[in-house]
N, C-alpha and C positions, 0 to 999 in steps of 0.2 A: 043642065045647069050645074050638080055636082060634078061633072070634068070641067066645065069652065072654069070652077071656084077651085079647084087643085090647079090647073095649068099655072089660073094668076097668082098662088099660093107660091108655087113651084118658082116660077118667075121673080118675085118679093124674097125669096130667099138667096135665088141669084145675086141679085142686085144689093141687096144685103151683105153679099159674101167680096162681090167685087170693091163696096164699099171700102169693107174692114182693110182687104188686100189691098188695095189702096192706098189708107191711112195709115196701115203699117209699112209701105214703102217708104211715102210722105214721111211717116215717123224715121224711119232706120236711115235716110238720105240726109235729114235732118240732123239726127245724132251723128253720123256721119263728118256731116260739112263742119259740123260741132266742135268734132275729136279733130281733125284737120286743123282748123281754126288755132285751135288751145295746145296745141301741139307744136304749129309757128311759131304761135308766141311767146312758146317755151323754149323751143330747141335754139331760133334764128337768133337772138342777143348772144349767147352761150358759143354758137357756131362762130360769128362774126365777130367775136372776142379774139376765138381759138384762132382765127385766120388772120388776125390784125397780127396776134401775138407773133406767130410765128413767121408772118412776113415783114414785122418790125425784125426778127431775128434775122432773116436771110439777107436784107437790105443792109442792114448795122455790120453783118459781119462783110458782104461783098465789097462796101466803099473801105469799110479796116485795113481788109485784105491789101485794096486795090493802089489805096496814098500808102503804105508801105514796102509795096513791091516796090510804085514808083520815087519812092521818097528820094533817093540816093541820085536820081534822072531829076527833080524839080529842084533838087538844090547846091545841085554841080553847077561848081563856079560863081554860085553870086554870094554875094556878102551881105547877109539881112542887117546887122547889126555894126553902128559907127560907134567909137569909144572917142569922146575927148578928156584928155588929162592937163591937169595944171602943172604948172613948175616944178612940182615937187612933187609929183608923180599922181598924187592925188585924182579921183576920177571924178570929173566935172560934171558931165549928163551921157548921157545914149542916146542914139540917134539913129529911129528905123528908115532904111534905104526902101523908098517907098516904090521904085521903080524894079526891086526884083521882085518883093511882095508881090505888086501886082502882076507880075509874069509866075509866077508862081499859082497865085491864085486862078490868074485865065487858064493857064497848064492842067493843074489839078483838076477845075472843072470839064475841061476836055475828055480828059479820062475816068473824070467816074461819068461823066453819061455815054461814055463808050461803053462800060461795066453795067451801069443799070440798065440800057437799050438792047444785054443779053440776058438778062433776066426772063428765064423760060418759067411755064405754070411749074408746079408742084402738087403733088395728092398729101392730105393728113386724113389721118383713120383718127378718129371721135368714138371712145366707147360710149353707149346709147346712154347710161346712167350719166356720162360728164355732159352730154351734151344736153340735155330736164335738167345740170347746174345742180345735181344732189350730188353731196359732199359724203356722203356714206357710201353711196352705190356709184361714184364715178367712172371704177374701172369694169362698170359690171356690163354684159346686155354686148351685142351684135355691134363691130363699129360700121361708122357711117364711113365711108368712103366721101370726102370734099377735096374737090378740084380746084387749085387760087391760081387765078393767072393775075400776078402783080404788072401792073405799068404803070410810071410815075414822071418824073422828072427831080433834075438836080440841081440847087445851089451852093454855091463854094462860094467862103469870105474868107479872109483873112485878117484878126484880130487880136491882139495881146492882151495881158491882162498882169497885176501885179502883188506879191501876199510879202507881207513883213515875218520875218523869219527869223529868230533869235535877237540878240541886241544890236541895234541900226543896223541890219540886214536886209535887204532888200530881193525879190525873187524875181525877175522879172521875163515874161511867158508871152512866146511869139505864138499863137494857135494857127491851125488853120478847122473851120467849123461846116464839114460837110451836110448839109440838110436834102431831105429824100422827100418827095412828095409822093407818096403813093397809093393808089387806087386798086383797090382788095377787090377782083371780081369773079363772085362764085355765080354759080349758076340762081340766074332769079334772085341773085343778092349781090349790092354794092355798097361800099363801104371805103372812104379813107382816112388814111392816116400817115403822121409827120413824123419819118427816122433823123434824127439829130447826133452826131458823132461829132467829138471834139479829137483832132490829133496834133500832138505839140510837135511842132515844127523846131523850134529853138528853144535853149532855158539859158539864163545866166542870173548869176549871184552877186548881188551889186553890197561891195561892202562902203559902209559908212565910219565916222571916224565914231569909236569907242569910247562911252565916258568913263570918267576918272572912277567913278562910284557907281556903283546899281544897286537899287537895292529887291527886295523883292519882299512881298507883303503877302500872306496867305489870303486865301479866299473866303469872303465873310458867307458864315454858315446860316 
């Protein structure tokens, strides 16, 4: 009888120990999935900023690039802008030639989505302190190696716009407004976002007739 009451002694303390080992697995898997967790939702906004940002950057500067190589090719030969004048030489209205506009526009579009349909991925290095979004310790800590492979699509319009400009001065501004749709995709993270570039196609200065008097009134403080 006292070996059987050690055996099952013996035994209770097994099972006791596999317990603990156990609940300290259960515990540390737990703390674990915890730190993972909290660590997502620290790094991944921070991450997905860094990636927007810098493939808003590579987007913005590709279609710059690209309506400026070809600028000299989209508006060879046509004549965006009609002047009528009065009698007396005086300038009547302007008048946009709506028919190269739009060749221009269809053109332009052509080639930025030839431009952004080469749009290869890219790696950014994230030091560990910028990506936890601390402002003290940003440049600090191991960087992360992130992979963006951007793909999007593109809109081209073609739109003027007008600003008064000294006395009856008139500014008046052919644009053309390339827009980027694009889709940020890191691994196990997607994200997009809209690159917007404006590039002036034409500018003219439309003068008006001068009055006899100006006066000019300081600004109430």
């Amino acid at each position: 009888m006292f070996r059987s009451g050690v055996t099952r002694l013996s035994g209770s303390v097994r099972l006791g120990r596999r317990t603990r080992a156990a609940a300290y697995l259960i515990g540390i898997l737990a703390l674990v999935m915890w730190l993972f967790s909290w660590a997502e939702r620290s790094i991944v906004p921070t991450l997905v900023a860094i990636a927007e940002s810098e493939t808003t950057r590579v987007a913005n500067e590709v279609m710059v690039n690209t309506i400026n190589e070809h600028l000299a090719t989209l508006l060879n030969g046509k004549v965006l802008l009609e002047f009528e004048t009065g009698p007396t030489g005086d300038l009547l209205y302007v008048r946009t030639n709506t028919t190269a506009l739009n060749q221009i526009q269809a053109d332009a579009l052509e080639v930025l989505q030839q431009a952004v349909g080469h749009l290869e991925g890219f790696t950014i290095r994230v030091p560990m302190g910028q990506a936890f979004g601390s402002k003290l310790f940003a440049p600090v800590g191991p960087k992360i190696p992130i992979r963006v492979f951007p793909y999007g699509s593109v809109r081209a319009q073609v739109y003027d716009s007008y600003d008064v400009t000294g006395i009856n001065q008139t500014r008046y501004n052919i644009l053309l407004r390339a827009t980027c749709s694009v889709r940020v995709i890191i691994p196990l993270i997607a994200a997009e976002t809209e690159v917007v570039t404006d590039i002036p196609l034409t500018t003219v200065l439309i003068p008006g007739k001068v009055p006899d008097t100006y006066l000019s009134f300081p600004p109430v403080r």
